[in-house]
C-alpha positions in Angstrom: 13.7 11.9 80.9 15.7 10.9 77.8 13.8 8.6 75.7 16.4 7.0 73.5 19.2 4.2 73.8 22.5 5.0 76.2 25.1 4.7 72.8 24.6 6.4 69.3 25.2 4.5 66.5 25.1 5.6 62.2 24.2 2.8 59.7 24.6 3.3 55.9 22.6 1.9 53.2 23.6 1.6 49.8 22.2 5.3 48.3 24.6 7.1 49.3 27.6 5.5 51.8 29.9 8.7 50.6 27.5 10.9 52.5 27.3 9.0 55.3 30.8 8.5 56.1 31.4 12.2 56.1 28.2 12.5 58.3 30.0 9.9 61.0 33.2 12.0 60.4 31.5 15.1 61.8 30.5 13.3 65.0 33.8 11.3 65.2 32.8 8.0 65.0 33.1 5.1 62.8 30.1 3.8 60.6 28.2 0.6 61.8 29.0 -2.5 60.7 26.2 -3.4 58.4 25.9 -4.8 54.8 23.0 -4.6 52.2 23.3 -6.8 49.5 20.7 -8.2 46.6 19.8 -11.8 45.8 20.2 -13.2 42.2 16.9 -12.9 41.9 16.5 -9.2 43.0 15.4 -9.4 46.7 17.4 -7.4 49.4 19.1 -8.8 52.1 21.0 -7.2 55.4 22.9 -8.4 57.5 23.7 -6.2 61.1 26.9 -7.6 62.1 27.4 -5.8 65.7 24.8 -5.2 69.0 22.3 -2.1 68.6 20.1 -3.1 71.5 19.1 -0.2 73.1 21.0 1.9 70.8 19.9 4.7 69.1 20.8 3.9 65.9 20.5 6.8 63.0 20.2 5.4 58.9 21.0 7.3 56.2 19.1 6.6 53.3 18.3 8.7 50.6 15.5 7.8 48.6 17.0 8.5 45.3 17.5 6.6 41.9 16.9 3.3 42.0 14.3 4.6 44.1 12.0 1.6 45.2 15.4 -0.3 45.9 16.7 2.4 48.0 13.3 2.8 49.9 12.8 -0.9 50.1 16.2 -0.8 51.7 15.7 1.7 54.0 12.3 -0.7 55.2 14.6 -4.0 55.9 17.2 -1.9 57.7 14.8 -0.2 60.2 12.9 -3.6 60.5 15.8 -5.6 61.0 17.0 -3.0 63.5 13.7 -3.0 65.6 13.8 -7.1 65.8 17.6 -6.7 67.2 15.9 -4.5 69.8 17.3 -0.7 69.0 16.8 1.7 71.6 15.3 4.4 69.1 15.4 4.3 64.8 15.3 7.8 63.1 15.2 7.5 59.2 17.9 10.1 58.4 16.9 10.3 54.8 18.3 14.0 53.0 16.4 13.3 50.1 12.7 11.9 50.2 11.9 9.9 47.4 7.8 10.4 46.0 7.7 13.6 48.0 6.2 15.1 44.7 2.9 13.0 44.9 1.3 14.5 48.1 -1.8 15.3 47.1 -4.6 13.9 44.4 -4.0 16.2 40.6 -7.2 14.4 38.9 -8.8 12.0 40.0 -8.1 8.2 41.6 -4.7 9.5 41.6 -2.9 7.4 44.7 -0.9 9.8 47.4 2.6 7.7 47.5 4.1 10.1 50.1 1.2 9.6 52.4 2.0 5.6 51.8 5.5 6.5 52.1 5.0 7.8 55.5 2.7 4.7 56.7 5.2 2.4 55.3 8.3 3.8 57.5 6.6 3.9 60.4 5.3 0.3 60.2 8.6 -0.7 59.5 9.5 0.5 62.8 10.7 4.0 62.4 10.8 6.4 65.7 11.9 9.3 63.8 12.5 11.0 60.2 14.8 13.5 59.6 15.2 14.4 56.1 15.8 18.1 54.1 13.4 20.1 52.4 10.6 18.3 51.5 8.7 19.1 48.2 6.1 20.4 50.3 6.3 20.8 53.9 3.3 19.5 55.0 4.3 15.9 54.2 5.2 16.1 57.8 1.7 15.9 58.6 1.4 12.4 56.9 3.5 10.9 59.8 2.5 10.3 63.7 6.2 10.5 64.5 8.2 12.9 64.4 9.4 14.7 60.8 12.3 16.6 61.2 12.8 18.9 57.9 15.6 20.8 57.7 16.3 23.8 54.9 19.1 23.7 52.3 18.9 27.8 52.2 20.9 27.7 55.4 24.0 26.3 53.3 23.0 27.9 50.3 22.0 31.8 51.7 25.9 30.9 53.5 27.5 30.2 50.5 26.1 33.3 48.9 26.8 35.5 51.7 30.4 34.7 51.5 30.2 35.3 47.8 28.3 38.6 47.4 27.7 39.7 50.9 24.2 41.4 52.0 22.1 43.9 50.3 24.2 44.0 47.0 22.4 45.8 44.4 24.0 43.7 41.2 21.7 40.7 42.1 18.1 39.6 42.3 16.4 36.2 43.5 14.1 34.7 41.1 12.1 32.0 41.8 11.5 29.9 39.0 8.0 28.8 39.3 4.6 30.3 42.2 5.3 27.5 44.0 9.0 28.2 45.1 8.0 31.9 45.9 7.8 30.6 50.1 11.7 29.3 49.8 13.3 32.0 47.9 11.7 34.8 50.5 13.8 33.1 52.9 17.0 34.0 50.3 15.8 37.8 49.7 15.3 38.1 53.8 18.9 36.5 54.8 21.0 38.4 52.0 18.3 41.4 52.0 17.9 41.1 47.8 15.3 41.7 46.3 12.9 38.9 44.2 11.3 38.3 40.8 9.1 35.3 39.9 8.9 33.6 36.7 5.1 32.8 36.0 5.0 29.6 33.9 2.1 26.9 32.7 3.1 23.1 32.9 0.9 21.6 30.1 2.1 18.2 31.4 4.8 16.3 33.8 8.1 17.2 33.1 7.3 19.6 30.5 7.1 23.5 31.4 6.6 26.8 29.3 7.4 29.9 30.3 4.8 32.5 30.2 5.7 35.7 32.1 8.1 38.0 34.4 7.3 39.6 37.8 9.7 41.8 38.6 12.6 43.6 37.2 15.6 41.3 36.2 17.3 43.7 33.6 21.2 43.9 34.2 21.4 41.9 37.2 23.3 38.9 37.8 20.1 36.3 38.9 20.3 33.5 41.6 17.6 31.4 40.6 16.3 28.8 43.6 14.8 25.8 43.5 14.2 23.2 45.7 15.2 20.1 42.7 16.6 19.4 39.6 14.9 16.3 38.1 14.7 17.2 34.1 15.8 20.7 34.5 13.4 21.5 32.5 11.7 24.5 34.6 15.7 25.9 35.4 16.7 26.2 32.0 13.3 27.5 30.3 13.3 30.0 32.9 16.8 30.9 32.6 16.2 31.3 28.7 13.5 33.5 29.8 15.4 35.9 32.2 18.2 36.4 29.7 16.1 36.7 26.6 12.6 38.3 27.8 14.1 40.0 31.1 17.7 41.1 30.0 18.9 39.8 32.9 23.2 39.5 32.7 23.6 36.2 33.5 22.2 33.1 35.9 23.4 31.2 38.8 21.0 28.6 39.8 21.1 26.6 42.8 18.7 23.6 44.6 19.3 21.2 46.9 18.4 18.1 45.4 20.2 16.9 42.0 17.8 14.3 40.8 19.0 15.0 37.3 17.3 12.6 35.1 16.2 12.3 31.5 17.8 14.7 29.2 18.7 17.2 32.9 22.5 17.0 32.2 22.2 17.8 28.5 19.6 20.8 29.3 22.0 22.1 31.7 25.2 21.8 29.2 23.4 23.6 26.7 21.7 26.2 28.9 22.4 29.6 29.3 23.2 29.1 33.5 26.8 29.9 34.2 27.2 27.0 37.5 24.6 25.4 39.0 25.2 24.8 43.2 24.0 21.6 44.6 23.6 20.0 47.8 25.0 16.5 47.9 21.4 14.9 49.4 22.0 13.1 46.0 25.2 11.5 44.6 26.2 13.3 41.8 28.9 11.1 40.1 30.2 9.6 36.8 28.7 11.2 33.9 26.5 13.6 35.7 29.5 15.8 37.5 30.2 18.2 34.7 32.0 21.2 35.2 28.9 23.7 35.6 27.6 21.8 38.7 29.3 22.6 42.4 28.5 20.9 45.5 28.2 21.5 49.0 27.8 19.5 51.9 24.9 18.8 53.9 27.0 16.7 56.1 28.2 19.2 59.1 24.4 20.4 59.3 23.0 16.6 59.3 25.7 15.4 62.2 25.0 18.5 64.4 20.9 17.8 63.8 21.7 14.1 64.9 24.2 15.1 67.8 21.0 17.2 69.2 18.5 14.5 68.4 20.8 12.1 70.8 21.2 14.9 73.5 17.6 15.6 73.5 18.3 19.2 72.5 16.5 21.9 70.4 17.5 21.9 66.9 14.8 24.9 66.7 18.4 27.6 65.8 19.7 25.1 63.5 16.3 26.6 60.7 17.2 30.5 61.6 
């Protein structure tokens, strides 16, 4: 039995509408007519000018900077969607704001994404379909369903179409122990091998470079991440492969481009050659400089929601 409204229908908030629109290009259909607008006084308003009742009505919302306006935003949308009587909500948010804070460092430390979670689903959420979460088992905080896809699909593509499989000029470092799970999935689908850059984080944002596993002399490095936010753990460790490992020279890649603080400045002055991104962020205005490429997340997100809608498996979609 299908479980969700008899029309589909995509709703943009104010994140990211660039994203969106190519998202409701890929299915070949227009946008819902919806606007999301602030008060004088900072309070959000929204206004669903057209039916949804008994829709199933998809919102993309990435939780990105300003993040508690975006998230916020994403809250009165689904709520406002639920009183107009949707057949089904999914959250389709590519990036997922406070994903970072899933678990208590020291103590009386709160666990935002947990609150996160509860807050969607109060709202009225059915569903959440975002891409790669800072740690995976975020999905766990929600008693919905969490559907998280992987960048490395796009990435490991745009790679293969670059290099091939199995070529013996390149290596996959990972730039920290705790990306060493998302860049196996690079070394298995172009068949390179990896290195690992050991590191100690005295505090947030700040990283030093300790050590090298693994053998990066002479190789041109593709070194994964899942974010930028500061880049300060892409270009330490890039300094580090060059200078300590003699590696030739560095492509990074990630999916999310937070890129705040001094990140654009780090990169300019880095030793990376380009840096690829996936657009689950804008990257615009003074932060699209020359070493940054993007792809689109957009045909992966519309054939994710096309299968969501026909009630069929998406389970390929991560191979």
């Amino acid at each position: 039995m299908i479980s969700h409204g008899t029309k589909i229908k995509l709703f943009a908030g104010n994140s990211h509408p660039a994203l969106a629109k190519s998202i409701a290009d890929c299915l070949e259909m227009p946008l819902g007519d919806c606007v999301c607008k602030q008060f004088s006084d900072g309070e959000i308003s929204v206004s669903i000018n057209e039916t949804v009742r008994g829709c199933d009505v998809f919102v993309v919302q990435s939780t990105c900077s300003p993040v508690n306006d975006n998230f916020m935003e994403l809250l009165i949308m689904i709520d406002a969607f639920r009183r107009a009587s949707a057949g089904r909500i999914t959250a389709v948010m590519p990036y997922f704001g406070y994903a970072r804070q899933d678990r208590k460092a020291k103590a009386r430390d709160p666990i935002s994404a947990k609150l996160c979670a509860e807050m969607l689903e109060a709202a009225g959420a059915n569903r959440v379909l975002t891409m790669d979460l800072h740690a995976s088992q975020i999905q766990g905080f929600f008693s919905i369903p969490v559907d998280n896809l992987l960048g490395t699909k796009i990435l490991t593509q745009y790679f293969y179409d670059k290099i091939g499989v199995g070529n013996p000029d390149y290596v996959v470092v990972s730039p920290d122990l705790g990306s060493v799970t998302r860049v196996r999935k690079f070394t298995d689908k172009l068949d390179l091998p990896m290195a690992i850059v050991d590191k100690r984080r005295p505090k947030p944002n700040v990283s030093m470079v300790m050590n090298i596993i693994g053998d990066v002399r002479g190789k041109h490095v593709i070194l994964a991440d899942d974010m930028v936010d500061t880049a300060g753990t892409l270009c330490n460790g890039a300094k580090a492969l060059i200078e300590m490992g003699g590696a030739k020279d560095i492509i990074a890649c990630a999916t999310h481009g937070v890129l705040s603080g001094p990140a654009i400045q780090r990169l300019e002055d880095s030793v990376i050659d380009k840096l690829i991104m996936l657009d689950t962020i804008p990257i615009q205005g003074e932060r699209a400089i020359s070493k940054i490429e993007t792809l689109s997340v957009a045909p992966l997100f519309a054939e994710v929601i096309r299968r969501i809608y026909d009630e069929s498996p998406i389970s390929d979609l991560y191979d």
